[in-house]
Structures are given as structure tokens and as C-alpha cells.
N, C-alpha and C positions, 0 to 999 in steps of 0.2 A: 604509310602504315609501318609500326615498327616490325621489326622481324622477330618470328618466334620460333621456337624451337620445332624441329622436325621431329615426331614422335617415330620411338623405335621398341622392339620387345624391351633395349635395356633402359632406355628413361621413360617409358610411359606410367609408369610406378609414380618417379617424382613430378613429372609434367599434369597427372589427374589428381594427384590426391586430395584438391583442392573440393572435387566436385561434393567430395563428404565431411569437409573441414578439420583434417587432420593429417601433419606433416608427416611422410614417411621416409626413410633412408635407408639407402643398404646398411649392413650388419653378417661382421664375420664373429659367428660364435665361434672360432677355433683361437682366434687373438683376441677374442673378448673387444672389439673396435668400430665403430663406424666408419663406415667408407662414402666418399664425395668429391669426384664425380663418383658417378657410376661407375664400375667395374666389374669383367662376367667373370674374374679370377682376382681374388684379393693377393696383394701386392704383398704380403709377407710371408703369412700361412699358405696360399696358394688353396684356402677352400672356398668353396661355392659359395658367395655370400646371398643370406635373406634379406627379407623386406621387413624394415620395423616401424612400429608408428613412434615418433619422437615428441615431447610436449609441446614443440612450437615456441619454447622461451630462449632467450640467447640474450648476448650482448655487445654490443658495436666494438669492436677492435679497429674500425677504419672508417673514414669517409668523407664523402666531396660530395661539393655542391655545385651543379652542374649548371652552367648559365648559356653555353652553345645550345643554339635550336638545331639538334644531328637530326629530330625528327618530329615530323609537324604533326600528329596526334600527343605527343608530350607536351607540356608548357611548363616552360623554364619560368625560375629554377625549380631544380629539382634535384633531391637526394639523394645519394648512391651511397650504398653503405656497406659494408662487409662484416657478416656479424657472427659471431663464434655459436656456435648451439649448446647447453647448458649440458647436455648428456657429454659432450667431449670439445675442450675450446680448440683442439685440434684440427676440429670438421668448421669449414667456414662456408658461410653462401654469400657471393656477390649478389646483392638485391637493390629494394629500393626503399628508404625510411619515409615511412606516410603520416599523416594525421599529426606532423609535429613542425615548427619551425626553425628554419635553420638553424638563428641564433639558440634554440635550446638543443643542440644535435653534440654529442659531446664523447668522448672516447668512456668507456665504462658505462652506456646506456642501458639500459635496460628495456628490453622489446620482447613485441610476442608475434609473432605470426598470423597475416593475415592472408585472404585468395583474391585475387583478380582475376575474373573469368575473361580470356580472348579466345574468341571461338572455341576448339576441345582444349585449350590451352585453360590451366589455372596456376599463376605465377605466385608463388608465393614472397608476400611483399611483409615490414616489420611496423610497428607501428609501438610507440614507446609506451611503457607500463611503470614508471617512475623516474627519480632522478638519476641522474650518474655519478656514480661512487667515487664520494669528493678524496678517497686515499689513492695515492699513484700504487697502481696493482702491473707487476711486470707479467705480461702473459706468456703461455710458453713458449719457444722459439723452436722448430725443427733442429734436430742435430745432423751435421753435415757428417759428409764419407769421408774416410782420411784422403789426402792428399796420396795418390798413389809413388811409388818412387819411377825414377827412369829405368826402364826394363833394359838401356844397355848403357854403358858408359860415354859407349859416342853417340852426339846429337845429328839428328840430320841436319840442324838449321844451322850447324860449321860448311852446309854441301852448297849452301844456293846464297845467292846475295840480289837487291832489286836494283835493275840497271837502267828501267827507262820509267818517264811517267809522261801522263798525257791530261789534258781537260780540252772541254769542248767549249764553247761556250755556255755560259752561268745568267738565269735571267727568269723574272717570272714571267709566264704567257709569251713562252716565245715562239711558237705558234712555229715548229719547227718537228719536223716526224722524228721519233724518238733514234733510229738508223741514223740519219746522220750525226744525229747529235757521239754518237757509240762511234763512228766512223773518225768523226774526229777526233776523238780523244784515242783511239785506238793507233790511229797511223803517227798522232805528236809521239805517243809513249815508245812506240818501234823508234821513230826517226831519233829518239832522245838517248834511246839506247846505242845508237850506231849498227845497227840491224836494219835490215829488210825484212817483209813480208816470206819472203824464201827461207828463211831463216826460223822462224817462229812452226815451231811443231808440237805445240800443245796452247787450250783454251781454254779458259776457266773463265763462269760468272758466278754473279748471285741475283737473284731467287732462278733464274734461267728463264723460259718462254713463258712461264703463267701469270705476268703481274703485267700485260699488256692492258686488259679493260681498266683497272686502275690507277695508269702510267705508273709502275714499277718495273720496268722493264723495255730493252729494247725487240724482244723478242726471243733471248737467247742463244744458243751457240748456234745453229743450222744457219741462220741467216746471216750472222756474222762470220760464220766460216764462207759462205757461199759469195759476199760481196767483198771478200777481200782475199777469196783464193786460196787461202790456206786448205791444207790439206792435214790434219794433224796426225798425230800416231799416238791421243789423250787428249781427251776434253771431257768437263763435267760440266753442268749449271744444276744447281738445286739450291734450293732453303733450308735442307735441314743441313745444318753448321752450326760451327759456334761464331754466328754472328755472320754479316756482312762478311770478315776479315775472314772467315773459315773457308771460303772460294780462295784464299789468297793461300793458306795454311792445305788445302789440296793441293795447288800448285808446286809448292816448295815438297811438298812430298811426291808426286809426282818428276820431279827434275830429282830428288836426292836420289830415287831409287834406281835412276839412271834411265827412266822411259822416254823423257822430254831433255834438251837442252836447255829451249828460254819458250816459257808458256806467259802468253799477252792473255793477262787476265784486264776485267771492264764488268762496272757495271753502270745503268742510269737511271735515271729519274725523268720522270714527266708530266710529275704530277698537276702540277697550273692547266697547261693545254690539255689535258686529258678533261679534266673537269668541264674545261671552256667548250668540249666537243661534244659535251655529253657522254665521256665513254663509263660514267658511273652508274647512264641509268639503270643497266639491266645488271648491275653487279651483283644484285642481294641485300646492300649494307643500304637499308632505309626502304627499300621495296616492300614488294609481299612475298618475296622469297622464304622457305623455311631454313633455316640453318642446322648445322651440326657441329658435332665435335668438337674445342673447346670453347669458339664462339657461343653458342649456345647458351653457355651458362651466366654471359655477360650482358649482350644486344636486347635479350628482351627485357630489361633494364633502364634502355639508353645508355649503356657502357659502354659507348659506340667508337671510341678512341683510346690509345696506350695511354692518352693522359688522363684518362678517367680512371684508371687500373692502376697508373705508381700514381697516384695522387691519394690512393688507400693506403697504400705504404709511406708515403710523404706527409698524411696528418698524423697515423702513429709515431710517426720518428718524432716530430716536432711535439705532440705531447707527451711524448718520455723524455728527450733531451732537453724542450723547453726552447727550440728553432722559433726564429720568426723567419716572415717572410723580408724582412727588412736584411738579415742575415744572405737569404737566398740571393736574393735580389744583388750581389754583388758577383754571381757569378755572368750573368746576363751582360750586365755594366763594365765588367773587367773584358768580356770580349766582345764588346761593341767599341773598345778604343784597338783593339788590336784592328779589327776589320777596316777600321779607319784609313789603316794601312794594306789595305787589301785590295790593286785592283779590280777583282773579278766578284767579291761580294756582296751578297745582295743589298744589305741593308750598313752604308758607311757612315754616316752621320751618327755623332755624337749624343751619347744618352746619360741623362744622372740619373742617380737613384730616386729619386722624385718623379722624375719620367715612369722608370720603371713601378714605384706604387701607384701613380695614377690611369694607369692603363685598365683599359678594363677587363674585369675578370673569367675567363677562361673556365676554370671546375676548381674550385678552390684544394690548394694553395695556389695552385697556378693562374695566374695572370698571362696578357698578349706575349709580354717578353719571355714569359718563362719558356714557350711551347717555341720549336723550329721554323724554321721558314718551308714552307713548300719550294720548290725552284724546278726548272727544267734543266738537264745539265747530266754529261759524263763525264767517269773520270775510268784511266786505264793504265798499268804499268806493267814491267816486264819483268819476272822472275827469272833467274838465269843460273845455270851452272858457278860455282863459283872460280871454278880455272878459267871460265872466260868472261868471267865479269870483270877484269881490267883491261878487256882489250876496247872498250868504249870512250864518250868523248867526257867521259866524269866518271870522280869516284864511285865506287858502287857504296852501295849501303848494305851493311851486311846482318844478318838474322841472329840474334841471340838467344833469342829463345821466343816459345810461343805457351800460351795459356790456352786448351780448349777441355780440362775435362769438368763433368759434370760433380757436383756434391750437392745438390740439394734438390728435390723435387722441380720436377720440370712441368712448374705451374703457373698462373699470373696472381691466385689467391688460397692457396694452400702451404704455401711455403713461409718464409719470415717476412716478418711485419716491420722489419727496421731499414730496407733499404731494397733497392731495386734489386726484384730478383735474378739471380743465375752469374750474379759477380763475384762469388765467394769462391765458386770452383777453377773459373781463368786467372782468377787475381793471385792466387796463391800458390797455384801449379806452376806460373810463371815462374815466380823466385825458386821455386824447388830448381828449374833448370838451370842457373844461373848463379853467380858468386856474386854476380853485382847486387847491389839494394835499392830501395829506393831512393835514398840518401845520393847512389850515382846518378839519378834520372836527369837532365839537363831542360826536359819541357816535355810535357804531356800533352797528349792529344786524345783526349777520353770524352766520350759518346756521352751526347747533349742533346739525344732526342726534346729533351724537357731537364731542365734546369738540377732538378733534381738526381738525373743520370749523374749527373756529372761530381756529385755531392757524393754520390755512393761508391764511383770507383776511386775516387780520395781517398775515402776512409779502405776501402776494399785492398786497393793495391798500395795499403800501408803508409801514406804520406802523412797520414793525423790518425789518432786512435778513434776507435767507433765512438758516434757519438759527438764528437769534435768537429765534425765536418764544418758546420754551420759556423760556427767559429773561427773555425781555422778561415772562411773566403771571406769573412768579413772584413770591410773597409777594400779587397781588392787587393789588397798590398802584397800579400804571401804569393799571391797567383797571378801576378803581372807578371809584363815582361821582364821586368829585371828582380823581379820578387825572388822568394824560396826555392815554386816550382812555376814555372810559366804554362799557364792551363790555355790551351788551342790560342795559340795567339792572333791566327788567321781571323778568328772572328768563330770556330765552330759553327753548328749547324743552325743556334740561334741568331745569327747576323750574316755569315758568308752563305747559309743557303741549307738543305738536307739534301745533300748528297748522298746520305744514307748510309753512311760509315766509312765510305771510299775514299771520301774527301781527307778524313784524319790519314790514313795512309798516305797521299797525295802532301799532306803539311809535311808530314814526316822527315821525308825525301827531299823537300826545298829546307827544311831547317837544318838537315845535318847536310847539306852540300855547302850550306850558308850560301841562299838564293832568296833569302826571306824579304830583301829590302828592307823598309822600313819596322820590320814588325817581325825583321832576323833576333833571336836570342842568343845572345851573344856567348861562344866560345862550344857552341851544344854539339855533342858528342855522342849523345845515349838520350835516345826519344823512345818513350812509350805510349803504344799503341792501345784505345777498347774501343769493342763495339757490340751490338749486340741491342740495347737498348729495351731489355725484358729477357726476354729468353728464346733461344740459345744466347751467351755471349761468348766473347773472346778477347783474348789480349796478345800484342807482341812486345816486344823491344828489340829494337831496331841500335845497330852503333855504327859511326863513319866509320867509312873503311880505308 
């Protein structure tokens, strides 16, 4: 059954209003605005907002076509749409476009709202009421917060440098408990450091003990602290960061303020064997579980994946820029020859662009190659002091600056329509910290949850202008290894595996020590770091030291 929304005082308003056939939405008279999601304190004025009845007409700003069966009351395919509401194009609803055919689903459509009754549930679904508006109409775009400045002259990330890394084994259905896998890659990254376990007085993960049911997780720090002794004096694990890399970006703060010396941070994956164990069944995601809070407004949809959600942002870009997927399709292809060179990566074997259109499709734009690999596998490195990051058996790598703050709505379908959200705030805070440009970058290592990540923090952290992106990885050329900018040469997370953001940190370290082997980019210096893959995100830049 698919999942639906958990009814509360504050969405039972939009979850019934179906039952009388007329759409409602909050409404703050004090900013003259509509508010979506719900909210019991409007976000500007700070008044109580009401309940208005709205006409139910709107217009597709986004959307994919969904061909995964995520759940067995849907039949694929089926439409996901994101559609602006006619009273404010600012207010969007993830939903679901009915009664039309793909081939006529098109950006500027015209639709009106219909109800699907699921038990007290009524979804409100669109269903199209003419052509779509054959002139390119630019819709509006959020304005982001300015870039803050640095609140003191000195950076912490002159205080810490990364001195050790680790991996565990890399593999799908390895049928191995997700502990050892954390195990190992935690004792390679001490042993790499020149360190013992005695040594190590702070712990850092990401998301920490709660992503165990859906192998995300090895458990977090209690159990990691407890099998390997440590005794720390700092340790964090959570999810709210910016990004994977934000447990990394705790760490370094942590050690500059002088609480920690060297914090062994880790995180892993397990996702293959989790699945193989069934530890999905009682999760929620496809059950009769009710949902809340931002899922909610997606699942009872079948917007059951991140790549169902930037794939609404992925068809807008492509019909304002005029992308194809043949365009995209080169970033896939450019690192599945790096992986080539990889031996711990999942998928090494040699792919052309022909491979990649004939694959089959995924939630349109996305196709098999677009989306990441699942894998079982951790990765873990060692933050340290940086007076004692040369007393190791390698150069340290050291911190140049970090990207975590926010500017734009921290949403999956309220925010901007041209590129994966929450990249605009790490991408640009970055450079504020820094003299270097992109221009100095030597190789990229930016977050490929889905193809199109990877297209966004291009254009985001300045390499091609907005817009360009698609362009710019065409042919591969620009973004190989001996291209412009060398994009994850390892293979990223579409060929070596999802690591889930740790893995980019993990290249980083073997590029600028020049450990890369065959699929080393030669003379690199200054490796930048995203992750993040929707929102929160983050970014580093990392320089040999």
C-alpha cells in the first residue's frame, strides 16, 4: 500500500478538503501570501495564518515520469508533477498528473485539480485543462540570503589538516554486518595516520544510530566507541548538516577549538544486504505506515526516491536551457572510464554513450546510469591538529576552506527550479573564504547522487556559467582526467559505488597525496569537495600540504 500522510490539527485542512471538492491552503493576511507546507507561524510576518479555499488551477513547472514499481498499488508509468497554483506560482505542490499522456506532459501545462479518496485521506491529484504555453515563460526563481562575511579574520580550517583514511571493503550484497564493515575502515584510517587507537579523542559520523533499518548506518558512535575502546572527550553523529561532509566540518571544529586532537570520523552503507535481510520491511517507505513531516507531502505520490524529486528540477532546467539527455549522459560515461581504473569499484567495465541511452529508464530524465550504485562499504579518516599533522607517515592534506551556510529555502519543491537544491549557499560561501578560484581547482569531487548533482555543483561552484552546465560535460572532454576540470575520477558514486558522500572525501586524499594510480590527475594540488545531494549540502577545498 502506498504511504499516506499522517493526519494532524495542522494538515488536516489540506489532507480533507477533498471530501467537498475544493482545494484549500494556508493564507497569511498580514503578507498578503500563501503558505505550503503548512505552517502554525508564517515564515515572514510571524502571523497566525488562515485557511483559504484556492481555485484548484495551476501549472506544471516540473516533471517525471516515473517507470520504478516503488509500490505495488501504482502502475507504472506514472506522472509526478510539480505544479505552481495560479493564485501565487511561488506555492508548488508535488503531486501526481492524471488523465493525460506522457508524451503530452510538458512544462507550461495547464491543469486543474482533482481528489483521490484513500481512506480519510483525499490527495489532491492535476489533471490537464489545455495545451502548454508554446512561448518559453521564465518562472520565478526564490532570492537567495547574501552570502554572510567571515565573522573573524582567522579561519579555523588554518587549525586542522586530514591525516589518515580508511575503506573497508566495497561490494554489492556482501552479506557482511554493517560493524565490521565501520571497523575496518576505521582502524586502516588510524593505522594511515600513524596513530593508535590511544590516541584518537573525539568521533564523528553521519546520519549516527538511526539509518540501521534501511542500512544507512553502522549504528553510530556508542557502538563504535565501545568496540574499539576509545574513550572520547567529543563525539557527535546526526543528520542535520550540511551534507555527509558536515560530520567532517564538526570534527575540524571541534579539534580547532582545541577540545579534540585527531577525531576518527566514519560513516557506512549497507544498503544491498539490508534490503537482502529484509530490514525494509517495517520501515514505512511502501508499507501502511502513516508518514509526516516533509515526506508527507511526496510518498503519497509515489515520489518514493531523491531521484523522483531532482528529476522535477532536472526537466525544468532542460526545458529553459534546451539539455538533452545525450548532453547528460556524458557525465556517467566520463566516470565509468575513470573507474576503470579503480580497484575497489563497483561497476569497472567500459561504457559509451549508446550504452548509456539504451539503458532503461529510471523516472525520466533519469535513466539506470544516471541514478548511483547502491554498495555495502565504509569509509573513515582522521581530522587532526595541524602542529601534529606532520608527524605521520604522509603528507597531511590540509583545509582551506569549507561551504555550510544556508541561502535558500530548505526544501525539496519550494525552492528553485533550475538545479539541485541547497547548492547555491555552500558553493559560494566557499570562495568568500578563500583567495583561490575555481580556475585553481586541480579535480573535483562533487556529489552524484544522480547525474544531474553533479551538473548542478558545476555550474554552482562557478566552473561554467548557469545554464552551461550541459554543455560544458559534453563530449567528456572538459571533465576527464586530463580535461579543464577532472570530475570524480574514481568512478563517483555512479560507477565506484554510494558511499554516500564519504567516498568524495576518501578520493580527495588519494589525489592530492598522488596515490591515484592509474586514474591519478596529474600535478593536483587543490581538490574540491560537495556533498549533500538535495539538502542540507556542503562543500570543502582541500590543498596538499
Amino acid at each position: 500500500m502506498r504511504p499516506l500522510p499522517k493526519l494532524t490539527p495542522d494538515n488536516e485542512f489540506f489532507w480533507t478538503s477533498g471530501a467537498d471538492g475544493v482545494l484549500r491552503l494556508q493564507y497569511c493576511e498580514e503578507c498578503d501570501r500563501y503558505l505550503h507546507p503548512s505552517a502554525a507561524i508564517c515564515p515572514q510576518g510571524a502571523g497566525v495564518p488562515t485557511v483559504r479555499e484556492v481555485s484548484g488551477r495551476a501549472t506544471v513547472v516540473g516533471f517525471t515520469v516515473n517507470y520504478q514499481p516503488w509500490l505495488q498499488d501504482m502502475e507504472i508509468p506514472y506522472i509526478i508533477g510539480l505544479v505552481a497554483i495560479e493564485e501565487d506560482p511561488m506555492v508548488r505542490l508535488t503531486t501526481l498528473i492524471v488523465d493525460a499522456d506522457p508524451a503530452d506532459v510538458a512544462i507550461g501545462l495547464p491543469v486543474e485539480v482533482r481528489f483521490e479518496q484513500h481512506q480519510d485521506v483525499w490527495l489532491p491529484v492535476f489533471a490537464p485543462t489545455g495545451d502548454p504555453r508554446s512561448e518559453q515563460v521564465e518562472y520565478p526563481e526564490p532570492a537567495l540570503a547574501p552570502v554572510r562575511p567571515m565573522p573573524t579574520a582567522e579561519k579555523f580550517e588554518s587549525r586542522v589538516a586530514i591525516t589518515g583514511v580508511g575503506m573497508s571493503e566495497v561490494g554489492r550484497r556482501l552479506g557482511r554486518h554493517p560493524m565490521s564493515l565501520a571497523l575496518d575502515a576505521c582502524r586502516e584510517a588510524v593505522a594511515d595516520a600513524g596513530l593508535t587507537m590511544a590516541d584518537i579523542d573525539g568521533l564523528s559520523t553521519y546520519p549516527g544510530g538511526g539509518g540501521m533499518d534501511n542500512g544507512f548506518s553502522e549504528g553510530g558512535i556508542y557502538p563504535i566507541a565501545n568496540a574499539l575502546e576509545i574513550a572520547p572527550t567529543w563525539f557527535c553523529g546526526t543528520a542535520e548538516t550540511p551534507g555527509q561532509s558536515g560530520s567532517v566540518v564538526n570534527a575540524m571544529l571541534a579539534v580547532a577549538s582545541g577540545l579534540c586532537r585527531h577525531v576518527l570520523c566514519f560513516r557506512t552503507v549497507w544498503e544491498t544486504t539490508a534490503i537482502a535481510w529484509g530490514n525494509r520491511e517495517n520501515s514505512g517507505v511502501g508499507g501502511a505506515a502513516r508518514v509526516s513531516g516533509e515526506m508527507e507531502w511526496r510518498l503519497p505520490y509515489g515520489a518514493m526516491s531523491a531521484g523522483n524529486w531532482i528529476a522535477l528540477m532536472a526537466s525544468h532546467y532542460f526545458h529553459r536551457y534546451g539539455a538533452t539527455r545525450e548532453q547528460l549522459g556524458w557525465v556517467p560515461v566520463t566516470q565509468r572510464a575513470g573507474a576503470a581504473h579503480n580497484p575497489v569499484a563497483v561497476y569497472q567495465e567500459p561504457m559509451t554513450i549508446d550504452d548509456y541511452l539504451d539503458a532503461r529508464m529510471i523516472t525520466t530524465p533519469f535513466g539506470l546510469f544516471d541514478c548511483d550504485v547502491p554498495c555495502d562499504g565504509a569509509t573513515a579518516l582522521v581530522v587532526s591538529a595541524v602542529e601534529s599533522a606532520y608527524d605521520g607517515p604522509h603528507s597531511p592534506v590540509l583545509v582551506e576552506a569549507v561551504g555550510t551556510q544556508v541561502r535558500e529555502r530548505v526544501s525539496w519543491d519550494q525552492g528553485t527550479l533550475l538545479h539541485e537544491p541547497m547548492v547555491a549557499g555552500p558553493a559560494t560561501q566557499l570562495w568568500s573564504r578563500t583567495d583561490l578560484k575555481p580556475t585553481d581547482v586541480d579535480v573535483a569531487l562533487l556529489y552524484d547522487g544522480f547525474s544531474f548533482n553533479a551538473l548542478s555543483w558545476l555550474e554552482g561552484l562557478g566552473f561554467c556559467a548557469k545554464g552551461e552546465g550541459a554543455a560544458f560535460v559534453e563530449g567528456g572532454h572538459r571533465i576527464a582526467r586530463d580535461g579543464e576540470i577532472p570530475l570524480n575520477p574514481h568512478g563517483g558514486q555512479l560507477s565506484a559505488g554510494r558511499l554516500h558522500g564519504y567516498g568524495f572525501l576518501h578520493e580527495a586524499v588519494i589525489q592530492l597525496r598522488g596515490h591515484g594510480g592509474g586514474r591519478q590527475v596529474g600535478g593536483a594540488e587543490v581538490a574540491v569537495v560537495s556533498a549533500g545531494g538535495g539538502h542540507p549540502g556542503g562543500a570543502l577545498l582541500f590543498v596538499k600540504g
